[in-house]
N, C-alpha and C positions, 0 to 999 in steps of 0.2 A: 280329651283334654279341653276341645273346646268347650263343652257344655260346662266343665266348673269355671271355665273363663267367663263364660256368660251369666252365671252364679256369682262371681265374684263383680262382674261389674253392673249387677243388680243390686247388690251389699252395700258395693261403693257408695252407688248412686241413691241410698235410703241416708247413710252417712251424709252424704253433702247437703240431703234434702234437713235433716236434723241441721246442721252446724248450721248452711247457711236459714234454714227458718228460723232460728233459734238466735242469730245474727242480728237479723230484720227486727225481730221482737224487742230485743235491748235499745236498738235504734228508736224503735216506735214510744216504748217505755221513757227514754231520754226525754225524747221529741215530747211527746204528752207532757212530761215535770215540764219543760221548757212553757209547754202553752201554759200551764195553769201559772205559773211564774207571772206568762206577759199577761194574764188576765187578772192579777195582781196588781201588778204595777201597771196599768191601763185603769185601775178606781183609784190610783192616788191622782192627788191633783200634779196638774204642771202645765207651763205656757205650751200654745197652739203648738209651735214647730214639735215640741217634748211627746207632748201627745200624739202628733200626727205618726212624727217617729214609733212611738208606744203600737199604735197602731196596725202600722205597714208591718212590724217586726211581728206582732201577732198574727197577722194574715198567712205571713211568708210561712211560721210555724206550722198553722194550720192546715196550710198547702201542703206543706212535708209531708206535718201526720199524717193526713189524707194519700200522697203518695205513698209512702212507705209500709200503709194498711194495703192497700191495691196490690204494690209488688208483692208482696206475701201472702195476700190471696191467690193471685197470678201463679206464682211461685208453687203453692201449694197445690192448686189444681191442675197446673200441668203439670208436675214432678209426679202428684201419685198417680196419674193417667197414665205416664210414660211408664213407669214401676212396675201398673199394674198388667200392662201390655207386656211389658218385657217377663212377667211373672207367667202371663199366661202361654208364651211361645216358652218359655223353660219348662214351667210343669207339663204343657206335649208333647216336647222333645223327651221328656224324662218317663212319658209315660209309654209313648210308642216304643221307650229300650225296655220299659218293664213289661211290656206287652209280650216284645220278639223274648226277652228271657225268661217269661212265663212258658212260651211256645217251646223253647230248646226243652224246657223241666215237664213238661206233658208225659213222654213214656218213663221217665223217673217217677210219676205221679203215679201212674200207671202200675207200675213195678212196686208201689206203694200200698195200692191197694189191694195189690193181689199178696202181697205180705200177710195182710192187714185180714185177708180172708182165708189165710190158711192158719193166724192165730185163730180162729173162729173154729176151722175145722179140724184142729187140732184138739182146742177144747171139747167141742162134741165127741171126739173118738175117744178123750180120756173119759167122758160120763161115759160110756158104754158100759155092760156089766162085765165084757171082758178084761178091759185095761183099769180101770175104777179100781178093783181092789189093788192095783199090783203100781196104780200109780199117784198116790196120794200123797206127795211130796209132791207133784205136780199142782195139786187139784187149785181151784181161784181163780178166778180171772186171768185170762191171758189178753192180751190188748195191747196194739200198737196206738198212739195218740194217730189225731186227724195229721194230716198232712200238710206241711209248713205254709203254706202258702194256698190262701184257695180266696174262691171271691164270697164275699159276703155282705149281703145287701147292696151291690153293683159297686162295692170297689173291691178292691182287693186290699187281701190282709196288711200287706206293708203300712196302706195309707190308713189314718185311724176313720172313724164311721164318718164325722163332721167335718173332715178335712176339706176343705175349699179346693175341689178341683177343676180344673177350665176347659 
């Protein structure tokens, strides 16, 4: 149960990274209309104090924009660092239990293939010239599929070929 707790509050924690980047961004978006506004109204004319006003209120803008780009840089690159830490201690935790329950399925595996070799030699004793004529409602291919679970090209079946593992 803990490991989907820890799934789930890696889920969470991509959720907040959404809401709240996606938060930042409308801020940032606001913040920009706001600057190009005082950068507007900064070429109309108006006495000094108007202007100066004009001014400082453009700064202070600009200053935002500038913070609110940073926290969400910030934001961003710690959040997917943390995520992706947190991803990589999940998928070992998940792979040390597929490891130990590939290891329990070993003599099943086993049991599997010696199935798998006596559909084999079964079919050869039906081609014999003894059983051949007398068993031909038989005759075709006999064949167990591979066995559910095996490794291929160093992961295993579960996980697909390109799957990012840690």
């Amino acid at each position: 149960m803990g490991r989907r707790n820890g799934i789930e509050r890696v889920e969470r924690r991509i959720a907040r990274l959404r809401d709240r980047a996606a938060a930042l961004l409308e801020r940032e978006q606001e913040t920009e209309c706001r600057v190009k506004e005082l950068r507007v109204l900064e070429m109309r004319p108006a006495r000094r104090f108007r202007r100066a006003r004009r001014a400082r209120a453009l700064q202070r803008a600009q200053r935002r924009l500038g913070s609110l780009r940073d926290e969400r840089t910030r934001l961003v690159e710690v959040e997917i660092r943390a995520i992706m830490l947190s991803l990589r201690e999940e998928s070992g935790r998940t792979r040390q239990r597929l490891d130990r329950q590939l290891e329990r399925m070993q003599p099943l595996e086993r049991e599997w293939d010696r199935l798998r070799e006596m559909f084999g030699a079964l079919e050869e004793t039906i081609e014999t010239p003894a059983l051949n004529p007398l068993a031909r409602q038989w005759q075709g291919e006999l064949e167990i599929p591979d066995f559910p679970v095996v490794e291929h090209q160093g992961y295993i079946k579960p996980f697909p070929p390109r799957a990012i593992l840690f």
